[in-house]
C-alpha positions in Angstrom: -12.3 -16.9 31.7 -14.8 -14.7 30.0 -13.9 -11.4 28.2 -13.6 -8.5 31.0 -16.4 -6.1 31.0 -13.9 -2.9 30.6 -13.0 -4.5 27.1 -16.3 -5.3 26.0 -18.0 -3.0 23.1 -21.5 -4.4 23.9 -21.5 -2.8 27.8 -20.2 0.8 25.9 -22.4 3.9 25.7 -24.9 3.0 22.5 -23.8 6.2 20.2 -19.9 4.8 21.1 -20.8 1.2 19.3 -19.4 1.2 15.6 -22.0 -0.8 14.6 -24.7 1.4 16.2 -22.9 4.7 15.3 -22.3 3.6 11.7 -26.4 3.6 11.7 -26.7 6.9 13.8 -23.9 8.9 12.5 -23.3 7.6 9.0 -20.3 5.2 7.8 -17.9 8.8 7.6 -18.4 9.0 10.9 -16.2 6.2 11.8 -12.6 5.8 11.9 -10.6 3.0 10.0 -10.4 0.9 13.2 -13.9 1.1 14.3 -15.0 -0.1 10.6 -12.4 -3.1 11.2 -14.0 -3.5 14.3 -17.4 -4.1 12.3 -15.6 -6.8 10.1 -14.0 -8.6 12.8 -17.0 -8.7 15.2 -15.2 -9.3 18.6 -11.9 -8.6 20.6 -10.0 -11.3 22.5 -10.2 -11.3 26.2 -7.9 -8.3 26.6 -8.8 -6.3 24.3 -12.2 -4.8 22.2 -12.7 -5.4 18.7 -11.7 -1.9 18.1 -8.5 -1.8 20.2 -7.3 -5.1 18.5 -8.1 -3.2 15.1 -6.3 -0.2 16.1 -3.2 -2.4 17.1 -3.8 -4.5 13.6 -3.9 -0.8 12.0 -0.9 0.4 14.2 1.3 -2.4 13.2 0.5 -1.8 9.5 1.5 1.8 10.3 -2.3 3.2 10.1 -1.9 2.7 6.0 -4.6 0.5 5.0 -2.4 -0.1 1.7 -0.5 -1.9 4.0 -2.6 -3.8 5.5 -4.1 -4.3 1.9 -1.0 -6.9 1.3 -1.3 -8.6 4.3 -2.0 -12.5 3.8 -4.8 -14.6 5.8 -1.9 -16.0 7.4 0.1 -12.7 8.3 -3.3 -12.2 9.7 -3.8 -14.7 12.0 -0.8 -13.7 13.9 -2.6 -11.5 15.7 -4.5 -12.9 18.5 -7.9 -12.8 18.2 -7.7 -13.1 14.3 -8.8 -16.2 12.8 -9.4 -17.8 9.5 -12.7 -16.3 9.4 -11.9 -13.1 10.7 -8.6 -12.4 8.2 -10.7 -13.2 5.2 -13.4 -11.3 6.3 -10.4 -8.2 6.0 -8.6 -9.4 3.3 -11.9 -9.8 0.7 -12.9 -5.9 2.3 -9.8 -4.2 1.4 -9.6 -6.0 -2.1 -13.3 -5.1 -2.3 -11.7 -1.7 -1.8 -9.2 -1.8 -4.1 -11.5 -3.1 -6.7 -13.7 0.0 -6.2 -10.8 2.0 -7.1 -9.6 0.6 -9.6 -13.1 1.1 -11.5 -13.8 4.7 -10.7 -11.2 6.2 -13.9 -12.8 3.6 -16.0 -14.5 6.6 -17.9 -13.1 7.9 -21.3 -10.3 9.3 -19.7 -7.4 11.1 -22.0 -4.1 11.0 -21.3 -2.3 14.0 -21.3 1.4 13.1 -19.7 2.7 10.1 -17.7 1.2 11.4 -14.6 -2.3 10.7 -16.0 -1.5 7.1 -16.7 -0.3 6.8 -13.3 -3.4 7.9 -11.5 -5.2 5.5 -13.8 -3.0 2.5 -13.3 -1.9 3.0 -10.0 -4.9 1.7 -8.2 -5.1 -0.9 -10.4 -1.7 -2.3 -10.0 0.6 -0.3 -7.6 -0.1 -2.2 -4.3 0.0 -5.7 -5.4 2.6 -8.0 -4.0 2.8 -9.7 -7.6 3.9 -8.5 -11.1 1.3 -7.8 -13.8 1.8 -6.1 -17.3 -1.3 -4.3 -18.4 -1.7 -2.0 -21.7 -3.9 0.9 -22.1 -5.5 1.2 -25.6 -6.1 4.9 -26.7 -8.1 7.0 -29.6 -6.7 9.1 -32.1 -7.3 11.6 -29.2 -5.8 9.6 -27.0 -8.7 8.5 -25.2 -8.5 5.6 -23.5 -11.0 3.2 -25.5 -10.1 0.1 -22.5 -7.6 -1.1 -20.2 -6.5 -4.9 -20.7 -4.4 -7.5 -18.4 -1.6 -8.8 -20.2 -0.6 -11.2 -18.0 0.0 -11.9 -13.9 3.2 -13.7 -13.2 5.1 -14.4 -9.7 7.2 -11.6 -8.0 10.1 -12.0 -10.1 8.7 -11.2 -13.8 5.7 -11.8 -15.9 5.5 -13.2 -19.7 4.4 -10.8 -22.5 2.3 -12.1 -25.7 3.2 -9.4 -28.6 0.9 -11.0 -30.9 -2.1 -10.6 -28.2 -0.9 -7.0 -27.7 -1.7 -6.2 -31.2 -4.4 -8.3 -31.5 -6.3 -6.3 -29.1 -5.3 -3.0 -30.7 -6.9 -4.2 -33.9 -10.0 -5.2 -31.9 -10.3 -2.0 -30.3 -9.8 0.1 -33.6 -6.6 1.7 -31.2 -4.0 4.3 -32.7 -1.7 3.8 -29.9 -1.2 2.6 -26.8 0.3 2.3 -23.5 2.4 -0.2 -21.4 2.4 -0.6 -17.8 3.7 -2.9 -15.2 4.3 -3.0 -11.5 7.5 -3.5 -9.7 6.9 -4.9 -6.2 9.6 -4.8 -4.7 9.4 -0.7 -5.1 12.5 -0.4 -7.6 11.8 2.0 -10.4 14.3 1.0 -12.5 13.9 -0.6 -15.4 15.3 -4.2 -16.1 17.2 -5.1 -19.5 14.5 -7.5 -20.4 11.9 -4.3 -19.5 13.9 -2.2 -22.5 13.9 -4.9 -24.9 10.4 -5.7 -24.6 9.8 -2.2 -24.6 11.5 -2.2 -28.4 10.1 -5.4 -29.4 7.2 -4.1 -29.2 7.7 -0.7 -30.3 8.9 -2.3 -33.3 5.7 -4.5 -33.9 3.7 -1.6 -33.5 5.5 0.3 -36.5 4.8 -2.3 -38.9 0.8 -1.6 -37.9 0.9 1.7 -37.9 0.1 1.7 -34.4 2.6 3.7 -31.6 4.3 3.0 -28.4 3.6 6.0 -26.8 5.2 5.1 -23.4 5.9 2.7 -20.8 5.5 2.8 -16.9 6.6 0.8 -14.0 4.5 1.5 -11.1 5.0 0.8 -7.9 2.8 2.2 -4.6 3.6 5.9 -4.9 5.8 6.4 -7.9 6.8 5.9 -11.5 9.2 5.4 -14.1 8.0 6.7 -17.5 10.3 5.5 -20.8 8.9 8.8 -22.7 9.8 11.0 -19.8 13.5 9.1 -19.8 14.0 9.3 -23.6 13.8 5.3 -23.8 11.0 5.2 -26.4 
């Protein structure tokens, strides 16, 4: 049984191709499914490459954050979807996420909480694992570089003080700022989140370098210790 003709993008109108549209009309021109389409190359026999990408996208409920945490596996589940096909999708969107994640990467300052959010978020809000990250800042609270802590499981991650500080040094930092992801979406903040939040305040002192917050991000929120009176 071959793939019906009705459900076939190559007997469609050229300028309705993604492929051939993407060239004629530029990439902007394209929806999210017909640029999944691209990636996947080919339907099954009921459906086009861009109607399984619109279902794939529909499922995911047309968020491509969400479809961002989908596994090759999770994938696969959709017929039509191989091995090859889901890590084509998966490597795009974390191409994607990547590309996000460097684009504040300039000598941004921080001003409030809300700033460090919109730096770390695309960095760490999506991911379906914890990380701890710290942001090192100027004496005009510049940020001089962003550093990965550490990457643990879902349940918690483990937190070197000693590196923390050794960077600061490193990076001639004043201050600086602690961030980690929650992804299970809960913003609030664990025991062992407030005493490692101390412990390190308290390292910090003896350096002469400050704590000036701590966030837990998840996909579209925060909590800020500052903002909460915690630090």
């Amino acid at each position: 049984m071959t793939e019906s003709t009705s459900f076939s993008i190559k007997y469609w109108a050229e300028s309705d191709r993604p492929r051939e549209k993407l060239l004629l009309k530029g990439k902007t021109s394209l929806s999210d499914a017909e640029l999944l389409a691209i990636l996947i190359g080919s339907g099954n026999r009921e459906e086009s490459a861009v109607t399984l990408s619109q279902r794939i996208l529909q499922t995911n409920q047309n968020e491509l954050g969400l479809l961002g945490k989908k596994s090759v596996k999770e994938l696969m589940k959709f017929k039509g979807i191989g091995e090859a096909k889901a890590i084509s999708i998966v490597a795009a969107l974390e191409l994607g996420r990547r590309r996000r994640a460097e684009e504040p990467k300039k000598r941004v300052k921080i001003t409030s909480s809300d700033s460090v959010f919109d730096l770390m978020q695309p960095l760490i809000g999506d991911l379906g694992h914890e990380e701890f990250w710290v942001l090192f800042l100027s004496n005009s609270n510049k940020v001089l570089c962003t550093f990965q802590l550490s990457k643990g499981g879902i349940t918690g991650t483990l937190v070197d003080v000693r590196l923390v500080f050794k960077k600061a040094l490193e990076e001639n930092a004043v201050s600086i700022i602690l961030a980690h992801n929650h992804p299970s979406g809960n913003l609030k903040p664990s025991m062992a989140d407030k005493n490692l939040t101390l412990k390190l305040k308290k390292a910090g002192e003896s350096l002469d370098i400050k704590v000036l917050d701590h966030l837990i991000v998840t996909e579209n929120a925060y909590f800020s210790f500052a903002n909460e009176g915690l630090i």
